[in-house]
C-alpha positions as CSV (number, residue, x, y, z in Angstrom):
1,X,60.5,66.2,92.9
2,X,63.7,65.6,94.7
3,X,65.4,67.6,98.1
4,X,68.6,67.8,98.3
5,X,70.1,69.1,101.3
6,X,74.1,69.2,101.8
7,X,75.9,68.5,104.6
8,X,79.4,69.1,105.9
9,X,81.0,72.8,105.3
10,X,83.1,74.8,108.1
11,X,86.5,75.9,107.8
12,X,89.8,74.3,106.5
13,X,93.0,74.9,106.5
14,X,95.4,75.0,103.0
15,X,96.3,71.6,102.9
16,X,93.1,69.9,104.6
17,X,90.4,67.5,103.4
18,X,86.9,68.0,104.0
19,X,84.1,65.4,102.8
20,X,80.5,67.1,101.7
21,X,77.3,65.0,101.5
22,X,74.1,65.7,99.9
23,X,71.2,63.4,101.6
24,X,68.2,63.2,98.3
25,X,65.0,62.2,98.5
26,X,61.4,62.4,97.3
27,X,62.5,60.3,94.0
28,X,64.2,57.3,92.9
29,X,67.8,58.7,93.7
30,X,69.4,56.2,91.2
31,X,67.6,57.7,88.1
32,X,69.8,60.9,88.4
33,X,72.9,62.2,87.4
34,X,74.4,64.1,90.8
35,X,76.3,67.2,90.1
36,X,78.7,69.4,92.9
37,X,78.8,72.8,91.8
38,X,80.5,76.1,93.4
39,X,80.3,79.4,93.8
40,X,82.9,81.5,94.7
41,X,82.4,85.0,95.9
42,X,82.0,87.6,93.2
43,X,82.0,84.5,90.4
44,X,79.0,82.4,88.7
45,X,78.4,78.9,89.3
46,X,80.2,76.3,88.0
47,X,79.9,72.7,87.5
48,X,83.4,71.0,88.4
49,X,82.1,67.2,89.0
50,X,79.1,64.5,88.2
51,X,78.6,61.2,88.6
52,X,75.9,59.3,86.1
53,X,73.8,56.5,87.4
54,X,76.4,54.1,86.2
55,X,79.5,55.8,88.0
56,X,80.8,57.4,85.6
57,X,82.7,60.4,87.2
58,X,83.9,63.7,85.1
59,X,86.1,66.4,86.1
60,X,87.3,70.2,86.0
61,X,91.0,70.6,85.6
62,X,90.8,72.4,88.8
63,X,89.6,70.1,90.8
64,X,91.4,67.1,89.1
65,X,93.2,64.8,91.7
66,X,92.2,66.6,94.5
67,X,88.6,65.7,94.7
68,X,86.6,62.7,94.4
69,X,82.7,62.7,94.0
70,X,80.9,59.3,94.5
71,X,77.4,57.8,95.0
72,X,75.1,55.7,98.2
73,X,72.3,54.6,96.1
74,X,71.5,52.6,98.9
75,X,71.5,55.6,101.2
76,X,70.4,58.2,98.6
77,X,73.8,60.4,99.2
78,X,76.4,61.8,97.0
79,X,79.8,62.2,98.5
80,X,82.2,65.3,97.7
81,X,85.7,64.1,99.4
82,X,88.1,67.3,98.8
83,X,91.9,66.8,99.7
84,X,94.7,69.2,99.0
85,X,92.4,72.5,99.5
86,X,93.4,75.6,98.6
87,X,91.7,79.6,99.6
88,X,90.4,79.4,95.3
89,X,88.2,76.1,96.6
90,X,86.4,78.3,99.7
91,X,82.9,78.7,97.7
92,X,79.4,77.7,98.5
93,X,78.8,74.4,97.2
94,X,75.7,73.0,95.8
95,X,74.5,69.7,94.8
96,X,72.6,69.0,91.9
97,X,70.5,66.0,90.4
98,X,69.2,65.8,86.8
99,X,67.5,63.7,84.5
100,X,66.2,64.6,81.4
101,X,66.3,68.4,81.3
102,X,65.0,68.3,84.9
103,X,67.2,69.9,87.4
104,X,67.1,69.6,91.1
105,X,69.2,71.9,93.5
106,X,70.5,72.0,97.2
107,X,70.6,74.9,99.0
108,X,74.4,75.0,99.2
109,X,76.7,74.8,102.0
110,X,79.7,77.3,102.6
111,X,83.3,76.5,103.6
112,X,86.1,77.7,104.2
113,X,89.9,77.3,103.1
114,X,92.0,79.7,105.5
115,X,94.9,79.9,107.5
């Protein structure tokens, strides 16, 4: 079993940066790939980053440039850094861990990109 519990949501304006953090536990955080997802309002949920347990980071064009995920083994924490935000990134975001068909979620945090 792992918790995952997210940290760091509010409100932003266009333009801003915002860092989430998902604190793990309960398992050996480093065996798991660590996923952000979000959920808009009205949408479905959709992966737009991971990080494997070698660093290896992946991508969706949306999100491409703007946002950087990365990984605390040490401190059991995935990092969602978000610059450039745009109202299409306000969501609830959720964190995610995996390994081998196994899935593990937060319970998502909400922010907000407004003027």
């Amino acid at each position: 079993q792992v918790q995952l519990v997210e940290s760091g949501g509010g409100l932003v304006q266009p333009g801003g940066s915002l860092r989430l953090s998902c604190a793990a536990s309960g398992s050996i955080f480093s065996f798991y790939t660590m996923g952000w997802y979000r959920q808009a309002p009205g949408k479905t949920r959709e992966l737009i980053t991971d990080i494997t347990t070698g660093g290896t980071t992946a991508y969706v064009d949306s999100v491409k440039g703007r946002f950087t995920i990365s990984r605390d083994n040490a401190k059991n924490t995935v990092y969602l850094q978000m610059n450039s935000l745009k109202p299409e990134d306000t969501a609830v975001y959720y964190c995610n861990a995996r390994l081998a068909g196994i899935e593990f979620w937060g319970k998502g945090t909400l922010f907000t990109v407004s003027s």
